[in-house]
C-alpha positions as CSV (number, residue, x, y, z in Angstrom):
1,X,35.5,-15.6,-91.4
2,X,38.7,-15.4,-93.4
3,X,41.6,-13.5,-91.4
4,X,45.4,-11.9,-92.4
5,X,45.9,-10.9,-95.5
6,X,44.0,-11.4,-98.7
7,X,44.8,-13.6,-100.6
8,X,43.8,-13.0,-104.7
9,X,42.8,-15.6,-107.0
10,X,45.1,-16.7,-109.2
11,X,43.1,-15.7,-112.4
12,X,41.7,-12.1,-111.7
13,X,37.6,-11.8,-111.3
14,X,35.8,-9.0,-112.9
15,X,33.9,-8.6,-109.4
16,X,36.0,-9.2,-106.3
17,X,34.2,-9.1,-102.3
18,X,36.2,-9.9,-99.4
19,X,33.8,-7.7,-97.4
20,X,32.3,-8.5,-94.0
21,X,36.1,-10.6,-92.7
22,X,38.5,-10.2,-90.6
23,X,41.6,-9.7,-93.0
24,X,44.0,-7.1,-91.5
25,X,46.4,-6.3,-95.0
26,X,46.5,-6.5,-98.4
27,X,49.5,-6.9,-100.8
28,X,51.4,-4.0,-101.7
29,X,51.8,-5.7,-105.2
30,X,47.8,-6.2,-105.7
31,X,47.2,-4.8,-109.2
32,X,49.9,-7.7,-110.3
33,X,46.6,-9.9,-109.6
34,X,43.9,-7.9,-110.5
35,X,44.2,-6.9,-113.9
36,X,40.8,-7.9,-115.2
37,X,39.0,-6.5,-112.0
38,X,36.6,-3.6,-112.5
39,X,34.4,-4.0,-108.7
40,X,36.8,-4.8,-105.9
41,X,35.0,-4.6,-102.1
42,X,36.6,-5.4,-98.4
43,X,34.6,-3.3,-96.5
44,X,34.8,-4.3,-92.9
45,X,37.5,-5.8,-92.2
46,X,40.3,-5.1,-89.8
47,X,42.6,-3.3,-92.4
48,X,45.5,-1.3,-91.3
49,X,47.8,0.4,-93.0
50,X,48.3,2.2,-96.1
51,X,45.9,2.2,-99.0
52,X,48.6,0.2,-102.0
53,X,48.9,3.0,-104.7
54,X,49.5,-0.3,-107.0
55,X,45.3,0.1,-106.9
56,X,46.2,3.3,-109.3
57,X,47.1,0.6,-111.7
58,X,44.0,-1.3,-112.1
59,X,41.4,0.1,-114.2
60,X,38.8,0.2,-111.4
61,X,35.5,1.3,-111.7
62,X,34.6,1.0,-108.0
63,X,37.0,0.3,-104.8
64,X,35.2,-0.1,-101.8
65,X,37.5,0.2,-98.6
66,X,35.0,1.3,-95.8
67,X,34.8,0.5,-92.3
68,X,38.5,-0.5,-92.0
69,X,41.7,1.0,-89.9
70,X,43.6,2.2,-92.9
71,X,45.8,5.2,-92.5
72,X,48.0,7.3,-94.3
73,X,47.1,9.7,-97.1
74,X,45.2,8.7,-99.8
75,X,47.4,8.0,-103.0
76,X,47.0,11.0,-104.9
77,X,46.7,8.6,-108.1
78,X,43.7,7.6,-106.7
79,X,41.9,10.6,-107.7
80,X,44.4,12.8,-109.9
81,X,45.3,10.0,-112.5
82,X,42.8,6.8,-112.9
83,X,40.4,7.7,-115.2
84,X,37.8,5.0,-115.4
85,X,37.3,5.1,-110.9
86,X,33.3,5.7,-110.8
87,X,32.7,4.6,-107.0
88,X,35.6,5.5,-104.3
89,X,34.2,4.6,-100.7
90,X,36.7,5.2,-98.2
91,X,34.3,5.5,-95.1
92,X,35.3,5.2,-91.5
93,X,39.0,4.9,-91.5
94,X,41.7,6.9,-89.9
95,X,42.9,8.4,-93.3
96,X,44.5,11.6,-92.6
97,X,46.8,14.7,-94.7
98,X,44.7,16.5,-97.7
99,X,42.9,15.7,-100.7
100,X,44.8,15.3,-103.8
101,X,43.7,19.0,-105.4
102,X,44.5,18.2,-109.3
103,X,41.6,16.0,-109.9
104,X,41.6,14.7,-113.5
105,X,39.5,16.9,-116.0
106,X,38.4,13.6,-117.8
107,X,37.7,12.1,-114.2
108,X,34.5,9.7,-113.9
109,X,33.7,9.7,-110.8
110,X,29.9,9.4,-109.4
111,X,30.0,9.1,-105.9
112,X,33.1,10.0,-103.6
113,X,32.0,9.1,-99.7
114,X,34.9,10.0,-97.8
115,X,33.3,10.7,-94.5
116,X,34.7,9.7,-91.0
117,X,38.1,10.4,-91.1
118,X,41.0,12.7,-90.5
119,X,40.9,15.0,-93.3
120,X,42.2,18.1,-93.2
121,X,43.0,21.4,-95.3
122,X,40.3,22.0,-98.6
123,X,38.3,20.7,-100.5
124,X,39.6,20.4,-104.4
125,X,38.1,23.0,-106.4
126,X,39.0,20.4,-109.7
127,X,36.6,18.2,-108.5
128,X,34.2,20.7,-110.0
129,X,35.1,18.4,-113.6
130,X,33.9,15.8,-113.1
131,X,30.8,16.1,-114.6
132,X,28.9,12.5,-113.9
133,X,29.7,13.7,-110.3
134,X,26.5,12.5,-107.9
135,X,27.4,12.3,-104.3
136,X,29.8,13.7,-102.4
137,X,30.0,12.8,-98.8
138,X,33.0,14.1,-96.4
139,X,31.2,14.6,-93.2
140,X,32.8,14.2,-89.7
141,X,36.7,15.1,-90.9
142,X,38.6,18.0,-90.7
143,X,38.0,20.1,-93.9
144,X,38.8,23.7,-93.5
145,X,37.1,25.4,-96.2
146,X,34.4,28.0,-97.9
147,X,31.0,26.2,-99.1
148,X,31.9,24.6,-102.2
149,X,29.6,26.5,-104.8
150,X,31.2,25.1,-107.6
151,X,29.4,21.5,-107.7
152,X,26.5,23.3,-108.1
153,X,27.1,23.3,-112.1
154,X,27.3,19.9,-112.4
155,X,24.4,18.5,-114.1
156,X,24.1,15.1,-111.9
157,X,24.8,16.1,-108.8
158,X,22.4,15.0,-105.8
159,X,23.7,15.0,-102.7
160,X,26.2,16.5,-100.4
161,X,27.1,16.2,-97.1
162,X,29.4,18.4,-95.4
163,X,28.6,18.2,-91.2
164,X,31.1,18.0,-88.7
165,X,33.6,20.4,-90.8
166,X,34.7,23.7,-90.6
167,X,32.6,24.8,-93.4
168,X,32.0,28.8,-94.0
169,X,30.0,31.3,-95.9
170,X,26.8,31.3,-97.3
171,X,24.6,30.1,-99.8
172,X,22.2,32.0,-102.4
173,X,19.1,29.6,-103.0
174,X,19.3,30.9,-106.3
175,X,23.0,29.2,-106.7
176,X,20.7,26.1,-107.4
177,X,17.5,27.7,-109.4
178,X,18.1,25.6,-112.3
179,X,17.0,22.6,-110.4
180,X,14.0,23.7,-108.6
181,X,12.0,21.6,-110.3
182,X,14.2,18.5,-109.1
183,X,14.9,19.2,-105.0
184,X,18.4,17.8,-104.0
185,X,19.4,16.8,-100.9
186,X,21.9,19.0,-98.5
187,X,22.8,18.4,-95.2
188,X,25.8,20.7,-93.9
189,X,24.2,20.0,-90.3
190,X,27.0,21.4,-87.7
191,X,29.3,21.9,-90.7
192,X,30.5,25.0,-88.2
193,X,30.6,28.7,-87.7
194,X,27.2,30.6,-89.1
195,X,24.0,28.6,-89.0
196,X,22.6,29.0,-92.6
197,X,18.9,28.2,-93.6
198,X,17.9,26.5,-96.9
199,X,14.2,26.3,-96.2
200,X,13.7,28.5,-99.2
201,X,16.3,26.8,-101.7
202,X,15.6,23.5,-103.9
203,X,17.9,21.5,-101.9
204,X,16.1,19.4,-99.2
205,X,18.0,19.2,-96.1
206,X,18.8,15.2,-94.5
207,X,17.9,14.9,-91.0
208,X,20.9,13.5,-89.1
């Protein structure tokens, strides 16, 4: 296993995985290196630290940074500027502070798994633009919020997971009529507060 901090080829890849090491940083600098990169991956590791906004600057389609100790907020760039980030996994970290809430209108993301942190305040109504939107996972943080009704319009959407929030309010089965036909998976589990049952709706609940 490879340990310290990772060190980038000197001629960017397309597809870059330092997952499954012991590296503990990354350079501050790292889009000077990465310019050609679409697919970078260090998913357990022993990160620590902040996440380098210079990742704002790479034209990422998917930035995998699970199962590290990162901390800090997550650059707001992250999600309110880059325009071509599909796949953001930020997993099991000790991220902390809110979500940035002007998500880009022209934003591409698919999935968003943001679960297992420290995540507080709510959840970004914007988010409700991005239209190839599939998963969204932020269970086991700190959100403080009402359910987010809003994803139900987007077209793709499959799953989301909300347990171990603070999420309140209730659900019409009906919000989700339109895709009956096509049952989507949604787990709130102990999201918190009222216990609310979707036997009836389209949406298949995940068992934990």
């Amino acid at each position: 296993m490879f340990e310290g901090i990772i060190h980038l080829p000197q001629y960017s890849g397309e597809m870059l995985d330092y997952s499954s090491n012991c590296f503990s940083s990354m350079p501050i600098n790292i889009s000077t290196q990465l310019e050609d990169t679409f697919y970078f991956k260090a998913a357990r590791n022993h990160l620590s630290g902040n996440i380098p906004p210079s990742f704002c600057s790479i034209k990422l389609e998917i930035l995998d940074l699970s199962y590290n100790n990162l901390n800090g907020s997550i650059p707001s760039c992250l999600m309110e500027d880059n325009n071509a980030l599909q796949v953001l996994n930020l997993k099991e970290n000790q991220l902390y502070g809110q979500l940035p809430h002007n998500v880009n209108e022209s934003c591409m993301f698919e999935a968003l798994d943001l679960s297992g942190n420290r995540i507080e305040g709510q959840l970004p109504r914007s988010l409700a633009s991005c239209k190839y939107m599939e998963v969204l996972d932020i269970r086991h943080n700190q959100i403080s919020d009402s359910l987010p009704c809003c994803m139900a319009a987007l077209p793709r959407f499959e799953v989301l997971i909300l347990k171990s929030n603070k999420i309140l309010g209730q659900l019409s089965p009906s919000v989700f009529l339109d895709k009956e036909d096509d049952p989507r998976p949604l787990h709130l589990g102990d999201a918190y507060g009222h216990f609310i049952d979707y036997s009836r709706g389209p949406y298949k609940v995940l068992q934990q």
